[in-house]
C-alpha positions, 0 to 999 in steps of 0.5 A: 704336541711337539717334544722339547728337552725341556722339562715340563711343568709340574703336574698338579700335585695330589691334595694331600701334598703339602703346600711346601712340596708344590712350592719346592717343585715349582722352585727346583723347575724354574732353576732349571730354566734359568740354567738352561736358558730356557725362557719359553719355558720359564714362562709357561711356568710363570703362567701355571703360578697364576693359574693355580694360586701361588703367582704372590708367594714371594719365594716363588717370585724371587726365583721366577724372576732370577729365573727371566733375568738367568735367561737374559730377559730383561723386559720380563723380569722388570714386568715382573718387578713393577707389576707382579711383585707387590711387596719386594723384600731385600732378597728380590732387589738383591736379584734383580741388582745382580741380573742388572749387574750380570747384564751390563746394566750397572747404572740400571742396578746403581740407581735400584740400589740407591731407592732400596728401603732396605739393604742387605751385605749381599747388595753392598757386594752385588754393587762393588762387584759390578764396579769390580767387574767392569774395571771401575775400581775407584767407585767399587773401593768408594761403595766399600767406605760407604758400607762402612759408614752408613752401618746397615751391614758388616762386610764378609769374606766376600766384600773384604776380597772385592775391596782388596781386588779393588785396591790391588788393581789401583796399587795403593800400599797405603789403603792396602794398609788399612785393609790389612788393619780392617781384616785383622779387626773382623777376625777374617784374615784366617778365611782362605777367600781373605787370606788368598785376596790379602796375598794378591792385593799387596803382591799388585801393590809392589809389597811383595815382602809382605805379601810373603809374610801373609802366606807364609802364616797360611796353613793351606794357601789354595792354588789361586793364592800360590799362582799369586806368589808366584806373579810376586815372586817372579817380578821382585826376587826373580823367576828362580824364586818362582820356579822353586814355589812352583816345583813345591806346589801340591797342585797346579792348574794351567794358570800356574803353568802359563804364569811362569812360561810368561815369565821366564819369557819376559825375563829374557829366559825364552828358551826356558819358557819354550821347554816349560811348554814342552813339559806342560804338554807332556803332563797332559795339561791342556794348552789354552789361548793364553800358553799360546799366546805366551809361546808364540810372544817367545818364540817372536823374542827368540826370532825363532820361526821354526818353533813358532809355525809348530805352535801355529800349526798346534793352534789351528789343530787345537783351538775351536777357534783363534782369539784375537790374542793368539792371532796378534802374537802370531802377527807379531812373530811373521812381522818380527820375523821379516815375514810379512806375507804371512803377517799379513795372511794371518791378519786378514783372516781376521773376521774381527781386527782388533787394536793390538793386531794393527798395532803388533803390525804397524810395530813389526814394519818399524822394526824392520825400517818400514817406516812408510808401511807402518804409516800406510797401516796407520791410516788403514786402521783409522778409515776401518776402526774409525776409532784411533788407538793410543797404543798405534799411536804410541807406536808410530810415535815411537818410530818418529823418535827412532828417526828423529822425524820431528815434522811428522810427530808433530803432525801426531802430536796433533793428531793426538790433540784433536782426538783427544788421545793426548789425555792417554798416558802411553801416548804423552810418554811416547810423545815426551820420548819423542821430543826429547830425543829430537832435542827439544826438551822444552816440548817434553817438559810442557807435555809432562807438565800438563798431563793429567795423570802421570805414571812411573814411566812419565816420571822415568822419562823426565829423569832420564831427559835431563840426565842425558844431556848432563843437568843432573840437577833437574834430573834430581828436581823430577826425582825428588817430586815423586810421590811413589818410586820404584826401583826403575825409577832409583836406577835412573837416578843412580845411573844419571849420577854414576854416568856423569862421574858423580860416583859418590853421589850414585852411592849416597843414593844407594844407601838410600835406596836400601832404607826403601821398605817396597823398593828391592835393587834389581840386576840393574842397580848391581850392574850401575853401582859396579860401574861407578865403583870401577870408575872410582877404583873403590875395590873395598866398597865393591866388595861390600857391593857384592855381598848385597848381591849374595843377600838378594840372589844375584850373583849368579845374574851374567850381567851382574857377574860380568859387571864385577869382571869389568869392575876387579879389571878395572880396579887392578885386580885382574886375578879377582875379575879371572875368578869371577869369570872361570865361576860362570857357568853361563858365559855371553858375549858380554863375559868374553869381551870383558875379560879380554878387555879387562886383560887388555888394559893390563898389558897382558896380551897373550892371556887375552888372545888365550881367552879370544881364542877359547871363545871361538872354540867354544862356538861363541861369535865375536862381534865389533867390540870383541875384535877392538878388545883382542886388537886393543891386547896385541897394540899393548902387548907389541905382538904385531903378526897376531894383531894383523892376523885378528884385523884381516880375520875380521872381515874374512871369517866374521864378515864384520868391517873395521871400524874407526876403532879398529883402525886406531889399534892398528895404527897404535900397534904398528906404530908402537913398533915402528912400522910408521910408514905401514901405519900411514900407509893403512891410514891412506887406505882407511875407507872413512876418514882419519879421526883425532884417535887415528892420528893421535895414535899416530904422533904417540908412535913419531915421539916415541922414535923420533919422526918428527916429520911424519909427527908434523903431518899427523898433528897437522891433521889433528890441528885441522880436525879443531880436536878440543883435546889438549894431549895432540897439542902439548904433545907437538909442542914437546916434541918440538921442544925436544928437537930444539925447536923452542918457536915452533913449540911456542907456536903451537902453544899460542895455537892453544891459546887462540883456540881456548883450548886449555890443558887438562889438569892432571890428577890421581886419586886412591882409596884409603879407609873406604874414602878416596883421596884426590890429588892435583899436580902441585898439589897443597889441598891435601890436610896431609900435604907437608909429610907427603911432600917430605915423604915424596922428598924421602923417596926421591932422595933414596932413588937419587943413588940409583942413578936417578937425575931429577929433571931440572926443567923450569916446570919440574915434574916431581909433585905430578899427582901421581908421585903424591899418592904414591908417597901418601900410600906408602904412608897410609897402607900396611906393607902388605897391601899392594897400592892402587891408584887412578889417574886421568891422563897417560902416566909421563915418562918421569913419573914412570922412571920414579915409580919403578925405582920408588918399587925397588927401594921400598920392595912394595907393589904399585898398581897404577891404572892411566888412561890408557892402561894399567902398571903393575910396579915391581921389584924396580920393573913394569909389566909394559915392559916400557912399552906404552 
């Protein structure tokens, strides 16, 4: 006889024993053949029921039949049902439901359910469970009504949780709602199973604010409902708010831990992310598949090859076997690393490739400009998989809208068409993308229009596509044709506004915004607002702005923080925006360049070169933008050896080449200080060709010292370049002017006319009483137009016996636009207040000369920012210095 580890099966028990010891034995043996799997056994079981009389005791057939389906077999346990089993209660079809269900046989155990005489609680869940289970949710929630309808059963804990899982992973608030509504009706909302399941269905719901209020009331939330929050938490408030829930919780599994490393790395926190991986090993908790995968994502974000090889090294060491997870983040962090012989090594190991391998392959070449690879790859994943992928194809997709290769993502597109892969959203997005970014918003739009299924990114797309190429209009249409928003698709609605200088519309949009229950502003929103309060000069709006950021938690964001510094500079409030920027403990490149920008734009030059300075000291490395900052100072500042020294440091120290802007701040600042030969002799030496800026900037320096044959050289190259800029223009035809040559201004100004070049209308505007005030020149719009023009005639009075001579010209300059809010700010301001006002175009010389002399009779303080820099007015003097 040969042993086996099996237990054998019952002796016959002595005749005294009852008859409910022998069932209990018979019962307790067949469990145990059903936890071990051990069929052979099961059925020799089944054989002794037969053989001593207790084969038609129904208990006993229950459980030998869980037990043949606990084993896997199938065709025992429907022999069983259809041959053995005369008289089938509720509890047998309630088995074999969950062995079909268990078995991937869901059609099998829908259609049992649907000839059931009888059904139970126990078999509406087993159905809603298996639609659950196999990601059919929609079916799942359908079960659940019909439950409810048909009255055969009240639903429990169990099918309360199913439902609301059901409804999470579809993200309808609505039903989340009456879910919600029903809990409360059965008095279950106390059971922790219900309680955990409510929490998780509204945080997949976007109702993270209410989700909170929920477990909030939960006296002892278990780990499955705190790692809840803290997936809400981290998504909606930030992962600040999930860290100080995760340093409070009582217990954490590896969950919770891989929950915030995931993250803090999404949020761009990688290093953090990297630490937390640290500390969770410290504490002995074991890393599983998922904490490498999050590690390795993160170290591929960080392009950090070193730390990603010792977890490679830890995942051969530790793991029985690499999944095809931890295998793709490790694809991804050689190929996003330019390592492609190791990507390539790791993922022909691979005894099973999946999708996301070739697709976090095919990414990595693209990223690397390997655009040829990524195609080669494509159609090796096709001729092995047979099968097309919507996310490589999204990808490759993507690569043609990188390359604005509009041949092959039509090919793709009709790859897409005849796979029928078009029906996947993530493919139509990308195809939108796609044809948008070539220029033909017509295929993006038909795309869109004939999706079946549209997500938020859909809609997202088709907002951003028309705003880009300025049709707000259309932009608002997608907008406004949202059934559900979210708050990337308010931020693309308020950017679109704010980018095309509808600010006033962006901030109607906000108060909106803030009256959405599940719609939070984020980051984004702060940094977008801040921008058109910048543009507007809206210093007071602003800082009510900033209020919202302290209610929300985000003021210590860097990019919200370097928004405001960009925001108070370019409001004139360079004091304020220095504040912000001392208050940052964590300072990036994007806090540096703004404040030297920000002192830049002021005239204040050698505070720039301060902060430029302390920037290399403090290790931080400039880049393009920082150098046409420190340049921008120096050119504005007249400090012409510092200015040199910055552009030769450049390319030496940096190794960054001059840029066409680069080049327009030298030859602004050596011209400022009438080095005009040196600043032609750079532009000859310039190793791209002079644009409208170069040159422009170069007839700016001939007027101001009078070299009207080196200005008749640089306007000629402006006139060529078929500039649309009227400035080059009416700055030729005034340097003309004033040499006394009235044919030649006259000439330029028919080449105007010949052209349609036309010129800008000036015009200034300024906030009083949380409205801005537009002015024109020669305006009469204004509903305080006749005091304006008397005050403005006051003042002009009161400078007169200065000195000042109003200039006598047909076109005289005394109702610039400037000058009228100047007079309406003196009217409209309290004596203490300084008075800032915006304007278009450079300030003119007359308007200078007024506004510094107005500051003397009247000993107030006017900030004036041009389009070009700023003018702090004081005491009769200007802090240029008259050198702009």
């Amino acid at each position: 006889m040969v042993a086996t580890p099996w237990p054998p099966p019952p002796s016959p028990p002595p005749a005294a024993a009852s008859h409910m010891a022998i069932t209990q034995a018979f019962a307790d043996a067949l469990r145990s053949c059903g936890a071990r799997g051990a069929l052979s056994v099961a059925r020799a079981l089944h054989g002794r029921l037969v053989a001593v009389g207790l084969a038609s005791t129904v208990f006993l057939q229950n459980t030998l039949l869980h037990a043949y389906l606990s084993c896997g077999s199938l065709p025992d346990a429907r022999r069983l049902l259809q041959a053995d089993i005369t008289s089938p209660n509720v509890i047998t079809h309630n088995v074999m439901l969950n062995g079909y269900a268990k078995l991937g046989r869901l059609s099998d155990a829908v259609e049992l359910f649907d000839r059931m005489p009888a059904r139970d609680v126990a078999s509406w869940n087993t159905i809603m469970s298996g639609y659950f289970q196999s990601r059919q949710y929609l079916p799942a929630l359908e079960t659940f009504v019909s439950l409810h309808r048909s009255g055969d059963s009240s639903p429990n804990a169990f099918t309360f949780s199913c439902a609301m899982k059901s409804c999470g992973a579809l993200g309808w608030h609505g039903l989340a709602l009456q879910l919600l509504g029903m809990v409360q009706k059965f008095d279950s909302q106390d059971e922790s199973e219900v309680a955990a399941s409510l929490v998780g269905m509204f945080v997949r719901c976007g109702a993270v604010d209410l989700a909170s209020r929920l477990f909030a009331r939960i006296e002892n939330p278990t780990i499955f409902c705190r790692n809840s929050m803290l997936v809400g938490y981290a998504k909606t408030y930030g992962v600040d708010c999930a860290l100080e829930l995760f340093d409070n919780m009582p217990e954490r599994d590896v969950v919770s831990w891989n929950m915030m490393v995931s993250a803090s790395s999404q949020s761009g926190r990688v290093r953090e992310a990297l630490d937390m991986v640290v500390e969770m090993y410290s504490k002995g908790v074991r890393l599983d598949s998922t904490t490498y995968t999050s590690s390795l994502t993160a170290c591929a974000r960080l392009s950090s090859l070193g730390w990603g090889k010792q977890l490679h090294a830890q995942v051969i060491r530790n793991l029985p076997r690499i999944d095809p997870y931890v295998a793709s983040a490790l694809v991804e962090l050689y190929a996003k690393s330019g390592c492609f012989k190791e990507a390539r090594r790791v993922f022909n190991s691979l005894r099973d490739r999946n999708n996301v391998a070739w697709t976090v392959l095919i990414s990595g070449f693209l990223q690397y400009g390997c655009f040829t690879e990524s195609v080669e790859l494509f159609n090796q994943m096709r001729s092995e998989l047979m099968t097309l992928d919507q996310f490589a194809l999204a990808t490759l997709v993507s690569g043609c809208c990188s390359r604005m290769d509009l041949c092959l993502g039509r090919q793709l597109h009709s790859l897409c068409l005849k796979s029928g892969q078009i029906q996947a959203v993530v493919v139509s997005n990308s195809l939108i993308s796609m044809y948008a970014k070539c220029g033909n918003l017509q295929s993006a739009e038909f795309i869109f229009r004939f999706m079946n299924e549209r997500d938020i990114v859909s809609w997202t797309s088709m907002i951003t596509v028309y705003s880009q190429v300025g049709n707000i209009a259309k932009a608002r249409e997608f907008f406004d044709g949202m059934s559900i928003k979210n708050v990337i698709t308010w931020n693309a609605m308020l950017g679109a506004y704010i980018q095309h200088g509808a600010e006033e519309d962006g901030l109607k949009m906000y108060s909106s915004m803030l009256s959405e229950k599940d719609v939070r502003p984020d980051w984004v929103t702060y940094v977008t607002l801040f921008k058109g309060c910048a543009d507007l000069g809206a210093t007071k709006l602003g800082d009510q702005i900033i209020g919202g950021t302290l209610k929300v938690g985000l003021i210590l964001d860097t990019s919200v923080a370097n928004a405001v510094i960009t925001m108070y500079s370019k409001c004139g409030r360079i004091s304020e925006a220095r504040k912000v920027f001392n208050f940052l403990n964590v300072k990036d490149l994007v806090s540096w360049n703004a404040m030297i920008t920000g002192y830049s734009q002021h005239g204040m030059g050698k505070q720039a070169i301060e902060i430029f300075d302390d920037m290399l000291k403090r290790g931080a490395k400039p880049d393009y933008i920082s150098y046409v900052a420190v340049l921008s100072a120096c050119s504005h500042s007249g400090l012409v050896q510092e200015g040199k020294s910055y552009f030769d440091m450049m390319k030496r120290v940096h190794n960054i080449s001059p840029g066409i802007e680069h080049f327009s701040c030298m030859v602004d600042l050596l011209g400022r200080a009438g080095r005009l030969t040196e600043a032609k002799g750079l532009i000859d030496k310039m190793p791209m060709k002079a644009t409208a800026e170069v040159w422009g900037a170069l007839l700016s320096a001939c007027k101001m010292h009078g070299n009207n044959e080196l200005a008749e050289l640089a306007a000629k190259h402006l006139f060529e370049l078929d500039s649309p800029d009227s400035g080059s223009y009416m700055l030729m035809a005034k340097i003309y002017a004033d040499a006394g040559k009235s044919d030649d201004s006259a000439q330029v100004r028919k080449l105007m006319r010949d052209k349609g070049i036309k010129k800008n209308p000036g015009y200034s505007w300024m906030e009083v009483d949380n409205k801005v005030h537009v002015f024109k020149a020669d305006d009469v719009s204004h509903p305080q137009v006749i005091a304006i023009r008397n005050k403005l005639d006051e003042l002009m009075e009161k400078i007169a016996a200065l000195g000042y001579v109003r200039s006598e010209s047909p076109r005289s300059e005394i109702h610039h636009s400037e000058k009228l809010a100047v007079a309406f700010g003196l009217m409209s301001l309290p004596d203490w207040m300084p008075i800032h006002i915006m304007k278009n175009l450079r300030i003119c010389s007359d308007c200078h000369t007024v506004i510094k002399l107005i500051s003397s009779v009247t000993g107030r303080e006017f900030v004036i920012r041009d389009a070009v820099r700023f003018h702090h007015f004081k005491g009769g003097s200007c802090s240029c210095g008259d050198y702009w």
